[in-house]
Backbone as JSON Lines, residues from 0, in Angstrom:
{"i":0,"aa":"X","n":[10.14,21.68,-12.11],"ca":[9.24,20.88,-12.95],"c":[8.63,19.74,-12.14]}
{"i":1,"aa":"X","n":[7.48,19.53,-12.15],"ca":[6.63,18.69,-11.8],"c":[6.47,17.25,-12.2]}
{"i":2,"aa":"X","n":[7.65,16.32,-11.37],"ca":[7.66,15.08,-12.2],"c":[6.34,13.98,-12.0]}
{"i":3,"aa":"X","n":[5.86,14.16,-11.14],"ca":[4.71,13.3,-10.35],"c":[3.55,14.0,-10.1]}
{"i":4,"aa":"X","n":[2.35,12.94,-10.87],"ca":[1.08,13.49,-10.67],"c":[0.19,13.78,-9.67]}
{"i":5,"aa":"X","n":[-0.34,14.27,-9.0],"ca":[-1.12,14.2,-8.09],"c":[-1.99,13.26,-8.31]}
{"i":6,"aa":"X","n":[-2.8,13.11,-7.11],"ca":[-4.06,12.23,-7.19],"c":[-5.0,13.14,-7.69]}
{"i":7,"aa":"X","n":[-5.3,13.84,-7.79],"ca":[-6.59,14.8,-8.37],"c":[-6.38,14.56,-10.1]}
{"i":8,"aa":"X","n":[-5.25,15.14,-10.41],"ca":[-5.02,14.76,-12.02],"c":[-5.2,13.84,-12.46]}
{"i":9,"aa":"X","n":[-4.39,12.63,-12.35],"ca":[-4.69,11.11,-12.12],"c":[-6.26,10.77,-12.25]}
{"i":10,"aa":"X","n":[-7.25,11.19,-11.6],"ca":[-8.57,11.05,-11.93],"c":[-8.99,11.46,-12.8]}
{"i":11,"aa":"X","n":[-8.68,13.09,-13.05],"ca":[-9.59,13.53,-14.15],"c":[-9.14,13.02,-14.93]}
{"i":12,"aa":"X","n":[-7.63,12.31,-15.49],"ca":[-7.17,11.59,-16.99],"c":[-8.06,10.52,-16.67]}
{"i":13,"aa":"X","n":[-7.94,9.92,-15.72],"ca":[-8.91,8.75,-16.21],"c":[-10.53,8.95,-16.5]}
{"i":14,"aa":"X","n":[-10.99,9.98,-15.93],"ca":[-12.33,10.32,-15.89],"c":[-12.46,10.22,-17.68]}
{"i":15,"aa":"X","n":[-11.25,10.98,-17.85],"ca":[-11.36,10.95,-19.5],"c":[-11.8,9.84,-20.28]}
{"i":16,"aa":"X","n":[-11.69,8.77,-19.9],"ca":[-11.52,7.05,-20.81],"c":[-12.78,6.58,-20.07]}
{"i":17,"aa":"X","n":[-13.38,6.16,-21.02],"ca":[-14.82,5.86,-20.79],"c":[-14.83,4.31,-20.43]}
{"i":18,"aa":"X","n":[-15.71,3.83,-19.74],"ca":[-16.14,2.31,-19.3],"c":[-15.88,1.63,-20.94]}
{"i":19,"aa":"X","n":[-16.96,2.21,-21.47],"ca":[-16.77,1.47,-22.67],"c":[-15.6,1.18,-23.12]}
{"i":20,"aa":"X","n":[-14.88,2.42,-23.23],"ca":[-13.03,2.1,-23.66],"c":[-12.1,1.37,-23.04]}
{"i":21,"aa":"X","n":[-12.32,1.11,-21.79],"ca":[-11.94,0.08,-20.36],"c":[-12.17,-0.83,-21.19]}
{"i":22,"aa":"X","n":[-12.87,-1.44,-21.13],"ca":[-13.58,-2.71,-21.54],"c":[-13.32,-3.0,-23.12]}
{"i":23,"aa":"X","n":[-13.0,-2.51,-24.11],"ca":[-12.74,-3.08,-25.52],"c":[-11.11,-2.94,-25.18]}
{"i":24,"aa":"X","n":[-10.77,-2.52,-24.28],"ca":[-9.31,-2.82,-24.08],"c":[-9.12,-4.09,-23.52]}
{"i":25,"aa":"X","n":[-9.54,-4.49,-22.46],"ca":[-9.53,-5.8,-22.02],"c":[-9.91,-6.81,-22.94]}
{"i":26,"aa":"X","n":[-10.88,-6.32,-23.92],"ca":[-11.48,-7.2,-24.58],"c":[-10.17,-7.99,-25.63]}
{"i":27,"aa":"X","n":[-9.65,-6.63,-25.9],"ca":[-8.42,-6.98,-26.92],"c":[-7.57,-7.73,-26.34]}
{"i":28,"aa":"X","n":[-7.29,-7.53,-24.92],"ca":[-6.02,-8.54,-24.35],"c":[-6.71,-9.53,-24.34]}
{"i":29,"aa":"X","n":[-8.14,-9.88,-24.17],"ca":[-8.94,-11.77,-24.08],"c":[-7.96,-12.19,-25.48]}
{"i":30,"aa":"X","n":[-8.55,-11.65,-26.71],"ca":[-8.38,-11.88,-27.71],"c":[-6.79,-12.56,-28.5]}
{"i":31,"aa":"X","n":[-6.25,-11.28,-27.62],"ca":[-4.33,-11.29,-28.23],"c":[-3.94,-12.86,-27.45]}
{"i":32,"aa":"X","n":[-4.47,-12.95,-25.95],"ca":[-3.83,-14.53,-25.82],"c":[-4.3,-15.43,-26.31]}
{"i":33,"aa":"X","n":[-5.24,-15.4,-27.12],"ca":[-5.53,-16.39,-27.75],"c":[-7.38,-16.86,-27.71]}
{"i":34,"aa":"X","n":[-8.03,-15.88,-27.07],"ca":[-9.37,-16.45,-26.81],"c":[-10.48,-15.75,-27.51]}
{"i":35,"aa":"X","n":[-11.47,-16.11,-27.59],"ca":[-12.47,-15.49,-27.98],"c":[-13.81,-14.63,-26.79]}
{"i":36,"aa":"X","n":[-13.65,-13.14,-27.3],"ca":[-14.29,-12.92,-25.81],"c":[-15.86,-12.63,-26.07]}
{"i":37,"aa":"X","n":[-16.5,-13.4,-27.1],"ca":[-17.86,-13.48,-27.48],"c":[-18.21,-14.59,-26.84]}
{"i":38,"aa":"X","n":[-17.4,-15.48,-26.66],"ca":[-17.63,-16.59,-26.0],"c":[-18.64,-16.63,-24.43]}
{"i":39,"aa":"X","n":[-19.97,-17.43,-24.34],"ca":[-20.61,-17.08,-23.15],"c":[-19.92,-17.13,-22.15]}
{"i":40,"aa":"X","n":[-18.7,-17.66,-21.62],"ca":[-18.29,-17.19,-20.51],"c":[-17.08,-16.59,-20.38]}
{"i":41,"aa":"X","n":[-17.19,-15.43,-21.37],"ca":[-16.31,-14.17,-21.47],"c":[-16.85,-13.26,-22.11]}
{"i":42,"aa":"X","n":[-18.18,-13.13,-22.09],"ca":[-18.72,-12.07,-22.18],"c":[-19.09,-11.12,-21.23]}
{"i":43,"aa":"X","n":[-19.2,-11.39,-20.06],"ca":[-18.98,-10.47,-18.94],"c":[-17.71,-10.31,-18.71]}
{"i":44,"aa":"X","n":[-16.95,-11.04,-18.8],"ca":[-15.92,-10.65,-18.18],"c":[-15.0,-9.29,-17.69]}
{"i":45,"aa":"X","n":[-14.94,-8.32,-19.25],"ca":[-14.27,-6.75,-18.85],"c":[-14.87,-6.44,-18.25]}
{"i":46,"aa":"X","n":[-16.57,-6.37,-17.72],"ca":[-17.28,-5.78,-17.05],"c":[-16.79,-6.02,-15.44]}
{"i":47,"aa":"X","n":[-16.48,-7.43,-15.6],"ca":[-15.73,-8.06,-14.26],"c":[-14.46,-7.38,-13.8]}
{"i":48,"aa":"X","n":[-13.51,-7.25,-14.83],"ca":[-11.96,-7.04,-15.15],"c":[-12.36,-5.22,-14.17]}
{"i":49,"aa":"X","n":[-13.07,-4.73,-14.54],"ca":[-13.18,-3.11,-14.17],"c":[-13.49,-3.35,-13.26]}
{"i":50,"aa":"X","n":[-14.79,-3.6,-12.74],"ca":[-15.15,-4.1,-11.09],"c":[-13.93,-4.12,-10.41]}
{"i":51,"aa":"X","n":[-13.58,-5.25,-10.64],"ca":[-12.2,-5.78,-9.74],"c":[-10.6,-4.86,-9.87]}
{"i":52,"aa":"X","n":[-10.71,-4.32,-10.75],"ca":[-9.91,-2.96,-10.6],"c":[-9.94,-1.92,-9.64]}
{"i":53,"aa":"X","n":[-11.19,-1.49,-10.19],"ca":[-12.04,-0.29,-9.16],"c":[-11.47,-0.5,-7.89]}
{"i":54,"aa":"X","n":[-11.26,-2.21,-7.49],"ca":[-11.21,-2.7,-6.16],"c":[-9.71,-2.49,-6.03]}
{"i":55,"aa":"X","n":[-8.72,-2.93,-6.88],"ca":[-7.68,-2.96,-6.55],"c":[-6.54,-2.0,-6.78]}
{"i":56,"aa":"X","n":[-7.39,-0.75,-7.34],"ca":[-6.78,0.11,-7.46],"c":[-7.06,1.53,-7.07]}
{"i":57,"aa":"X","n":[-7.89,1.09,-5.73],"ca":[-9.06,2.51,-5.11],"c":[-8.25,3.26,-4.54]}
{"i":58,"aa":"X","n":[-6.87,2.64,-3.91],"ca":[-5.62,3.89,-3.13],"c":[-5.87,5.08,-3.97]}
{"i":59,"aa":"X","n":[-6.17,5.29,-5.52],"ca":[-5.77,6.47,-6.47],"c":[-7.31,7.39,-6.0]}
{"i":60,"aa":"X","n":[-8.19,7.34,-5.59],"ca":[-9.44,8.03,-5.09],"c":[-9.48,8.32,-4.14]}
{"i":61,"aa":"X","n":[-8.34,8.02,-3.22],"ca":[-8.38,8.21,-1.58],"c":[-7.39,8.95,-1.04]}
{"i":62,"aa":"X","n":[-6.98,10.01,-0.26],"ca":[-5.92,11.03,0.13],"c":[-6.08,10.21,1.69]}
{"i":63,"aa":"X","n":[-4.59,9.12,1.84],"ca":[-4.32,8.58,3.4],"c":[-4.34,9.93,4.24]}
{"i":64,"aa":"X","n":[-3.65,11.09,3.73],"ca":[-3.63,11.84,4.88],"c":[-4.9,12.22,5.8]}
{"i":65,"aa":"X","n":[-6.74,12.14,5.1],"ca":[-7.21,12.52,5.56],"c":[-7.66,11.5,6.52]}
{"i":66,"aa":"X","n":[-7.01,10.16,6.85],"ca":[-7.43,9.36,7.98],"c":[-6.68,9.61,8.87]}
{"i":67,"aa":"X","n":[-5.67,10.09,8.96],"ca":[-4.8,10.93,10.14],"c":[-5.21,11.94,10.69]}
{"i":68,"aa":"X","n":[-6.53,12.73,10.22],"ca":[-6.39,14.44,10.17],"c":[-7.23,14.36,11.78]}
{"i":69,"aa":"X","n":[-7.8,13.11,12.16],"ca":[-8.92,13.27,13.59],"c":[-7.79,12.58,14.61]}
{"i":70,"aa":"X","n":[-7.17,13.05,15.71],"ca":[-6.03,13.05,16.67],"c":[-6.85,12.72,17.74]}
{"i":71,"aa":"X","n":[-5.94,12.46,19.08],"ca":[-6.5,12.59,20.55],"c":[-4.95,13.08,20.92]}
{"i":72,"aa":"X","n":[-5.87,14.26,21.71],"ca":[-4.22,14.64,22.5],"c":[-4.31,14.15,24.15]}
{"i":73,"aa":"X","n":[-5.42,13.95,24.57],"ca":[-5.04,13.0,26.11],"c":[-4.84,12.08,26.18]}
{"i":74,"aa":"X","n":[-3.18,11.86,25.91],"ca":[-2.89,10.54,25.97],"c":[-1.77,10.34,27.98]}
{"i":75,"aa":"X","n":[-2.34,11.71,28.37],"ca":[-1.56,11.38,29.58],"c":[-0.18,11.16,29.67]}
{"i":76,"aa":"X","n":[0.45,11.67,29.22],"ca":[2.03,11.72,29.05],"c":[2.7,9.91,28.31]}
{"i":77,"aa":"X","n":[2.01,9.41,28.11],"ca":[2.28,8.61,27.07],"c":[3.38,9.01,25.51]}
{"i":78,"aa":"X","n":[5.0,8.57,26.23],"ca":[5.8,8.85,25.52],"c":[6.78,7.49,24.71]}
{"i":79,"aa":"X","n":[5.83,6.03,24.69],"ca":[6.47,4.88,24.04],"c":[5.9,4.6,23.02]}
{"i":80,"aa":"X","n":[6.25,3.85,22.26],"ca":[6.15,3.72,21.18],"c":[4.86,2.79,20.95]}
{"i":81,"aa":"X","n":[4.09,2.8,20.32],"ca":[2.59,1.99,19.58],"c":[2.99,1.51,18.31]}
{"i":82,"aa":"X","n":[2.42,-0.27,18.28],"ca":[3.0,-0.61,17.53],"c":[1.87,-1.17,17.21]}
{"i":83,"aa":"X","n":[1.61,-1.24,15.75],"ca":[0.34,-2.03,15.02],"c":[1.23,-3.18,13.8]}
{"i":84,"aa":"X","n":[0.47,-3.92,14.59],"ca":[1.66,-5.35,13.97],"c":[0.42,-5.93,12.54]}
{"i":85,"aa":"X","n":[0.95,-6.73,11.3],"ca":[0.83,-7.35,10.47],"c":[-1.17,-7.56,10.07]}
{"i":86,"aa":"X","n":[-0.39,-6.16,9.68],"ca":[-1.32,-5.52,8.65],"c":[-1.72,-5.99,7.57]}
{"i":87,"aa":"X","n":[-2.52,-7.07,6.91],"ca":[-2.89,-7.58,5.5],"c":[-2.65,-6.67,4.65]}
{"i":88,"aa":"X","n":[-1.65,-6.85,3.53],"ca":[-1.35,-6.42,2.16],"c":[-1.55,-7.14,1.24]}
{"i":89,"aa":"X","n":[-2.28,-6.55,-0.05],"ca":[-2.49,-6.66,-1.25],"c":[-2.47,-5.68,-2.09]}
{"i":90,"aa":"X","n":[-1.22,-5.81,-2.82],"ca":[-1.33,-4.73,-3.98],"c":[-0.58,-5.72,-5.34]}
{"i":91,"aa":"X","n":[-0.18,-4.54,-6.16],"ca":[0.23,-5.26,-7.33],"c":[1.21,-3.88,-7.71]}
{"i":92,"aa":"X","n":[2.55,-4.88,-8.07],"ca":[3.92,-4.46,-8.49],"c":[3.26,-3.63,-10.28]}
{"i":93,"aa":"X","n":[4.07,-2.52,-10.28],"ca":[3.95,-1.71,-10.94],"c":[4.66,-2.35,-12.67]}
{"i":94,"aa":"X","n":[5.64,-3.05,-12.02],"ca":[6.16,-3.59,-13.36],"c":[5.41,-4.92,-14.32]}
{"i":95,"aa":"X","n":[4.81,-6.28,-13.75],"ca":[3.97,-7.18,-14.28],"c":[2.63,-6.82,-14.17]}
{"i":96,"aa":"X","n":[2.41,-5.46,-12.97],"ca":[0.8,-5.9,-12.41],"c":[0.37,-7.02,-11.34]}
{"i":97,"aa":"X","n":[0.96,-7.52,-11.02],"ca":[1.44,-9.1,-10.65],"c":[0.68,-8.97,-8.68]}
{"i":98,"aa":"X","n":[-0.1,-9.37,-8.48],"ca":[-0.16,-9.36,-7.22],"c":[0.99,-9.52,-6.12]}
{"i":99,"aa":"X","n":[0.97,-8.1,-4.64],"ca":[2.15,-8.63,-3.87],"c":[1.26,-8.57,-2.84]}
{"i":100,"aa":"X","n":[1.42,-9.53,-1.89],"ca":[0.96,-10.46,-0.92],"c":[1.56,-10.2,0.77]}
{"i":101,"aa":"X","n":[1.37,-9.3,1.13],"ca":[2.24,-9.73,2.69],"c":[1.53,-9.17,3.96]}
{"i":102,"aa":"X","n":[2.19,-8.59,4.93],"ca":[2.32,-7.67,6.17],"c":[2.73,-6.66,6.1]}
{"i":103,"aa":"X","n":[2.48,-5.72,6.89],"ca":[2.72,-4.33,7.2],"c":[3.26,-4.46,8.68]}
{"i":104,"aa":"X","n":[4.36,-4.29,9.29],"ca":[4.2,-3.68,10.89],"c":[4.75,-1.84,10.79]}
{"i":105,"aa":"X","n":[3.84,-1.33,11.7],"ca":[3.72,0.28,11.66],"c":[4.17,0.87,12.6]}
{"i":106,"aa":"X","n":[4.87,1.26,13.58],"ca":[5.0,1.79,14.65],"c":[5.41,3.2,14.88]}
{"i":107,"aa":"X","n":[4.75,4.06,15.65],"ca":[5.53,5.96,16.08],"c":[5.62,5.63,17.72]}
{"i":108,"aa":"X","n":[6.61,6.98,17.81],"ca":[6.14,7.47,19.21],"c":[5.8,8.89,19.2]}
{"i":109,"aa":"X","n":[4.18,8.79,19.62],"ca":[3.85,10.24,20.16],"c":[4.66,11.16,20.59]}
{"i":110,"aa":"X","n":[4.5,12.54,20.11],"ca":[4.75,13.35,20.83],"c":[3.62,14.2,21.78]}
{"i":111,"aa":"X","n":[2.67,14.24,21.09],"ca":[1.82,15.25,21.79],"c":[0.32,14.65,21.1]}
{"i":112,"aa":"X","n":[0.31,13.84,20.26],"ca":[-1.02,13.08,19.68],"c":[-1.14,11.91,19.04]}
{"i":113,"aa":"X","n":[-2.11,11.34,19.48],"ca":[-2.26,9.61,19.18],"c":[-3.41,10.14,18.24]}
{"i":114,"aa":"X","n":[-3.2,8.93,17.01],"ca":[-4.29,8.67,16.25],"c":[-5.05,7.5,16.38]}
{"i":115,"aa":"X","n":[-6.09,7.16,16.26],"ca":[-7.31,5.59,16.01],"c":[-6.22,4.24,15.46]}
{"i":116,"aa":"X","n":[-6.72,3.45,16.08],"ca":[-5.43,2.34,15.59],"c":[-5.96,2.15,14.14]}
{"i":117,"aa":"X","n":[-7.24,1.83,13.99],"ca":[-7.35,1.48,12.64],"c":[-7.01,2.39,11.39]}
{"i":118,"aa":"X","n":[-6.96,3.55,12.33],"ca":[-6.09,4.83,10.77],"c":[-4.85,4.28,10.23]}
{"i":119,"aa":"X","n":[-4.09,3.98,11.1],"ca":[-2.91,3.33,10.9],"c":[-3.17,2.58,9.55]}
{"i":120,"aa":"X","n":[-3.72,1.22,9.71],"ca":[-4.1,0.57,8.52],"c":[-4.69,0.88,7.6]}
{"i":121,"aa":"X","n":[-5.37,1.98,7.29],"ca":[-5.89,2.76,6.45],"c":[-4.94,3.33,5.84]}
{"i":122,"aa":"X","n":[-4.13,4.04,6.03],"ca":[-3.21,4.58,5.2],"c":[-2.48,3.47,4.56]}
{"i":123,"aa":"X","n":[-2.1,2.43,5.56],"ca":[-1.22,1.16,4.49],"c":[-2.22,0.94,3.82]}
{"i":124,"aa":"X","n":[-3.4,1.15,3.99],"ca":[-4.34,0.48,2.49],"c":[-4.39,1.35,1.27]}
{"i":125,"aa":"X","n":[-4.31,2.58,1.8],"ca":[-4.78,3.63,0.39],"c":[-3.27,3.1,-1.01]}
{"i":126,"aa":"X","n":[-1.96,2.89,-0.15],"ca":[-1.17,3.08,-0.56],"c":[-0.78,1.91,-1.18]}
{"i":127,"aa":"X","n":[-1.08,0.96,-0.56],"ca":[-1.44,-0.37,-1.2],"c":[-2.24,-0.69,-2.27]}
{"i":128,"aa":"X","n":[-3.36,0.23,-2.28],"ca":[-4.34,-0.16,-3.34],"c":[-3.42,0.88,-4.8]}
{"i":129,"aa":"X","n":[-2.93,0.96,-4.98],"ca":[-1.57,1.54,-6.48],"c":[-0.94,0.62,-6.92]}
{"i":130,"aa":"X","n":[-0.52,1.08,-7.92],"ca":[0.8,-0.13,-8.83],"c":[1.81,0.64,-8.11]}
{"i":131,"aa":"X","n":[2.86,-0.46,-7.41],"ca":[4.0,-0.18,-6.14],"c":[4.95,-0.98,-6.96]}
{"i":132,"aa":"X","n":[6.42,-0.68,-6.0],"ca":[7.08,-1.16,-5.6],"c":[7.1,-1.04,-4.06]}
{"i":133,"aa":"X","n":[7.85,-2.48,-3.39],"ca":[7.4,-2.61,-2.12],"c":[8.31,-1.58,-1.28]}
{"i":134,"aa":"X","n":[9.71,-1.32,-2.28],"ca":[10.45,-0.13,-1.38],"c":[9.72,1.43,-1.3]}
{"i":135,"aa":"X","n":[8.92,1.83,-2.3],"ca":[8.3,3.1,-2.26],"c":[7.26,2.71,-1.14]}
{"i":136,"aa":"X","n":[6.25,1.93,-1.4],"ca":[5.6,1.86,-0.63],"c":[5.57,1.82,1.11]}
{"i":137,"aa":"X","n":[6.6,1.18,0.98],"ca":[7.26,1.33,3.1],"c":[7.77,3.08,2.89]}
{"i":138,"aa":"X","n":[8.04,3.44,2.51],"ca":[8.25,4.98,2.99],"c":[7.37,5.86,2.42]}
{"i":139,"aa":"X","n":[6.62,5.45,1.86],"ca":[5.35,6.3,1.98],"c":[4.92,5.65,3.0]}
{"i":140,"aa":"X","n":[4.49,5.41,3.25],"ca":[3.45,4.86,4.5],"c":[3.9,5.54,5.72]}
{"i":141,"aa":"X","n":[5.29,5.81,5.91],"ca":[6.04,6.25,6.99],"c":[6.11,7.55,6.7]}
{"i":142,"aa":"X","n":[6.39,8.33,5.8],"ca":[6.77,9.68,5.64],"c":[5.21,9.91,5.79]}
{"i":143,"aa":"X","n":[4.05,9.53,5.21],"ca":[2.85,10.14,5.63],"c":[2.65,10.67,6.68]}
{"i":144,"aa":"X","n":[2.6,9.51,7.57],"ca":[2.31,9.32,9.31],"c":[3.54,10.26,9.96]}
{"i":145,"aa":"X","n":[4.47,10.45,9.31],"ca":[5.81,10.87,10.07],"c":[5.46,13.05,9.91]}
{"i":146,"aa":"X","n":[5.03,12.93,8.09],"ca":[4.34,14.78,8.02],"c":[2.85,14.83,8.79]}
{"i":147,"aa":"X","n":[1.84,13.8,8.99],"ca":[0.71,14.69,9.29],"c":[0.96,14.63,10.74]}
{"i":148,"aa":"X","n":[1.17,13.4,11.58],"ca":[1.14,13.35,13.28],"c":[2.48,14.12,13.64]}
{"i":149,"aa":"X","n":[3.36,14.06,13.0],"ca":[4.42,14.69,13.49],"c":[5.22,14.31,15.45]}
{"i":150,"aa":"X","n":[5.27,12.85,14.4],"ca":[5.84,11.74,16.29],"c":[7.18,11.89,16.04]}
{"i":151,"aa":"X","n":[7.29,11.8,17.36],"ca":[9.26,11.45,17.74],"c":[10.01,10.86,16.66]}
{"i":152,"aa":"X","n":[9.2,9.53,16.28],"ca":[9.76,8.68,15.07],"c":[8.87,7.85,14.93]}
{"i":153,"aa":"X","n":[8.49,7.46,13.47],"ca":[8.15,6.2,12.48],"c":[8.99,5.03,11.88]}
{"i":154,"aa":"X","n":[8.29,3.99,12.25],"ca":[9.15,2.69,11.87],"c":[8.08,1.68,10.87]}
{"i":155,"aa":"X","n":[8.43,1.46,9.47],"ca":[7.52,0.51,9.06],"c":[8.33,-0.53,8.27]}
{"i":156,"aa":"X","n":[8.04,-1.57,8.73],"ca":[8.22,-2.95,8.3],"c":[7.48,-3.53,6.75]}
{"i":157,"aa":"X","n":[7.62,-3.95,6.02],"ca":[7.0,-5.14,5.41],"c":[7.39,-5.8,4.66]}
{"i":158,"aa":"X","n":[6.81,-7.28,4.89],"ca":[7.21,-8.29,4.45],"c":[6.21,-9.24,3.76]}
{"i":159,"aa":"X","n":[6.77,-9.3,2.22],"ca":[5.77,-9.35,0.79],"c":[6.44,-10.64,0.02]}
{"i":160,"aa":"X","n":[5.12,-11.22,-0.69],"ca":[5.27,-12.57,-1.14],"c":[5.34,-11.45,-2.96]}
{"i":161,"aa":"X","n":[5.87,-11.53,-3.82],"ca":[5.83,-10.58,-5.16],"c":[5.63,-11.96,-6.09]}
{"i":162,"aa":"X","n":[4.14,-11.95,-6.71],"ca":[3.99,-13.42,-7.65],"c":[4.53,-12.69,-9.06]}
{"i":163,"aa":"X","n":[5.23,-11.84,-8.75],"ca":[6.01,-11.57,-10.86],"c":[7.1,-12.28,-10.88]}
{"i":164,"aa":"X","n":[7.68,-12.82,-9.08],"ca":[8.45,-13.34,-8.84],"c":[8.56,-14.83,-8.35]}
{"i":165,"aa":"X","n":[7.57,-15.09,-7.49],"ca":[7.16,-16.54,-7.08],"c":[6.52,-16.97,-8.44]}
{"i":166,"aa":"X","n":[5.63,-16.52,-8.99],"ca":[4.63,-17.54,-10.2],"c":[5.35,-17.22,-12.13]}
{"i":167,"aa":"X","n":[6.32,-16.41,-12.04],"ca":[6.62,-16.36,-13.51],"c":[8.05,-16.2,-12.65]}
{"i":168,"aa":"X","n":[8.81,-15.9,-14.17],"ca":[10.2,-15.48,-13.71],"c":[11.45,-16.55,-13.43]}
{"i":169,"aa":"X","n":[11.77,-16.3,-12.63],"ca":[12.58,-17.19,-11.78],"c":[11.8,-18.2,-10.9]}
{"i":170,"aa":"X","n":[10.19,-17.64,-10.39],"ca":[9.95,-19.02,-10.3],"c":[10.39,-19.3,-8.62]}
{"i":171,"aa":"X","n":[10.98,-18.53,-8.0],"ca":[10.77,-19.07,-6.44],"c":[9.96,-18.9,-5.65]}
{"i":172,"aa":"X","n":[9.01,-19.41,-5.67],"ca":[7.87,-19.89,-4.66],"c":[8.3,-19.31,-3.31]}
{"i":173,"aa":"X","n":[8.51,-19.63,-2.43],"ca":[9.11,-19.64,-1.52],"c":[9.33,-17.97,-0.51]}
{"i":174,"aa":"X","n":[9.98,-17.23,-1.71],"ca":[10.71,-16.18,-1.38],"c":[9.57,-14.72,-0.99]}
{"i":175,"aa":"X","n":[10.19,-14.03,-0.03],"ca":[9.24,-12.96,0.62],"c":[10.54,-11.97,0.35]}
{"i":176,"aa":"X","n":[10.37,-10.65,0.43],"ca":[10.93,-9.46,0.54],"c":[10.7,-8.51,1.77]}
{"i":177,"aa":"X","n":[11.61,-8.36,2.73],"ca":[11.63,-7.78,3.61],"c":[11.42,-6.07,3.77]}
{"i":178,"aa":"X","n":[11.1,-5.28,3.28],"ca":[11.72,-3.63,3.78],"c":[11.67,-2.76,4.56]}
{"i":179,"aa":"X","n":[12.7,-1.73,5.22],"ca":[12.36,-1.3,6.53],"c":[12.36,0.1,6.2]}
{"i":180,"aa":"X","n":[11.42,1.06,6.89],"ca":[12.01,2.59,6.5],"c":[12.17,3.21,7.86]}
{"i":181,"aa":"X","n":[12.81,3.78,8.5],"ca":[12.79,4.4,9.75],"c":[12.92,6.04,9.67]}
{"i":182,"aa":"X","n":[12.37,6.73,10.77],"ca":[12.5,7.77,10.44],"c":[12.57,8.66,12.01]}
{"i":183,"aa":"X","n":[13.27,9.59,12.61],"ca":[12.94,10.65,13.58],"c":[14.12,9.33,14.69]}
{"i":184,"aa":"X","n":[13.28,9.14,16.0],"ca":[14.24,8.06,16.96],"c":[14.55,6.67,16.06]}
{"i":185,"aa":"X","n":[13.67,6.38,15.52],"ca":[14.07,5.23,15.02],"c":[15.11,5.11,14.24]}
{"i":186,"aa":"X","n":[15.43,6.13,13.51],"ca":[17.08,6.01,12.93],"c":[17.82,6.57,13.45]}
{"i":187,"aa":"X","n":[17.91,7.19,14.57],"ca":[18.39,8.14,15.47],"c":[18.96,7.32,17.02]}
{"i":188,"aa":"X","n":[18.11,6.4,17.2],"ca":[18.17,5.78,18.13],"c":[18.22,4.08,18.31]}
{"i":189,"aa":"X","n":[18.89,3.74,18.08],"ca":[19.28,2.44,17.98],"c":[18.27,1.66,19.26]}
{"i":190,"aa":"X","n":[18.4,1.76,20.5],"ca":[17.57,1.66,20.81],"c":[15.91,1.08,20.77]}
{"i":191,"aa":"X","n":[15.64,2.39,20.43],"ca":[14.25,1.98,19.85],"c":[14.07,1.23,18.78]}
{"i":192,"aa":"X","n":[15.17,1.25,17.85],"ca":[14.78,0.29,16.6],"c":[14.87,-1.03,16.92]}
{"i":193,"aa":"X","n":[15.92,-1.29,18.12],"ca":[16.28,-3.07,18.47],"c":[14.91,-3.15,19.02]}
{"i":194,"aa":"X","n":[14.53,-2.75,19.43],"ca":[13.1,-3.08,20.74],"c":[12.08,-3.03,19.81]}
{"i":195,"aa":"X","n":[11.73,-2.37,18.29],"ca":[11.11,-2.47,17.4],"c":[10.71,-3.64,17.17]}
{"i":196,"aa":"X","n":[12.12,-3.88,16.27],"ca":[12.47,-5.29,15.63],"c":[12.19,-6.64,16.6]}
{"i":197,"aa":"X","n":[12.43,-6.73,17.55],"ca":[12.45,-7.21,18.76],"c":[10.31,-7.93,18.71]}
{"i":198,"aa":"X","n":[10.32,-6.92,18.99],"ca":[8.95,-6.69,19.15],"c":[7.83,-7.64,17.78]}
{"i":199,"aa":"X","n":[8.43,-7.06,16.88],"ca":[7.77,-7.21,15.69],"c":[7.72,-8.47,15.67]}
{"i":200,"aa":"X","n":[9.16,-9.54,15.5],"ca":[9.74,-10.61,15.12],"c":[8.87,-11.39,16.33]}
{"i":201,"aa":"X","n":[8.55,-11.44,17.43],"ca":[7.89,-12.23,18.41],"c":[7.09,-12.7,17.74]}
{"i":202,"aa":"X","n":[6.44,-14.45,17.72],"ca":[5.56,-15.09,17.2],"c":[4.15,-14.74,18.07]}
């Protein structure tokens, strides 16, 4: 049984719900906290509310794998590890909606093909742009890169500010969330993960 939707499905349900229906939904949440959304400067607003969706929730229109799919295989026996350090994140936690705020660090080692550095960040974006948690999200990002390039090993870092947690809640300002996923040498090889970490942590 099929517990998880694809991205293709996922669209056509939404294809289903019309702008208009977007928007008298938002309209109702203006309303339920207390406001009036006839009011001139909340009358654009759902129109705004969708815009800015569209934006922050475009990972669901985009398949990361196909920014991996263009390789270089002359990399000249190039067998260490590439590391793409602190990656801008913005997404929003699946449970408040709540914006999470941080870094990405990404690292493989080739076996036989290098990809574009900026693919790298592309995939942390598709996956970013969803309602997450920050632990799914570090291993997707890694199991992607780890099935389409098929390197020695994947290592991804990130480290996230969660405002369901800094701005409501408990309320600590302060606090970031670390998570690591390793996969192939990197959990295999101690090694490479100290020299990772190592690496990463340098100011």
């Amino acid at each position: 049984m099929k517990l998880v939707k694809d991205t293709d499905q996922l669209n056509k349900e939404r294809d289903k719900i019309s702008e208009e229906k977007a928007e008298e939904a938002i309209k109702t949440i203006i309303q339920w906290i207390g406001e009036d959304p006839t009011r001139e400067g909340l009358k654009s607003t759902p129109k705004r509310v969708l815009k800015a969706f569209k934006e922050y929730f475009s990972g669901y229109t985009q398949d990361p794998k196909k920014f991996l799919s263009k390789t270089f295989t002359e990399v000249e026996g190039y067998d260490d590890m590439v590391i793409e350090k602190n990656i801008s994140i913005q997404s929003h936690c699946e449970h408040h909606m709540a914006p999470i705020m941080g870094v990405a660090h990404v690292a493989y080692i080739p076996s036989a093909k290098v990809v574009g550095l900026s693919k790298l960040a592309r995939v942390v974006e598709v996956f970013s742009k969803r309602l997450q948690t920050q632990e799914r999200l570090t291993m997707q990002i890694a199991k992607t890169i780890m099935d389409v390039l098929q390197p020695r090993g994947v290592a991804v870092t990130i480290d996230a500010s969660h405002q369901c947690m800094t701005n409501r809640g408990v309320k600590k300002e302060n606090t970031t969330t670390v998570t690591n996923y390793f996969l192939g040498a990197f959990k295999d090889d101690l090694s490479f993960q100290n020299r990772y970490l190592r690496y990463i942590n340098k100011d």
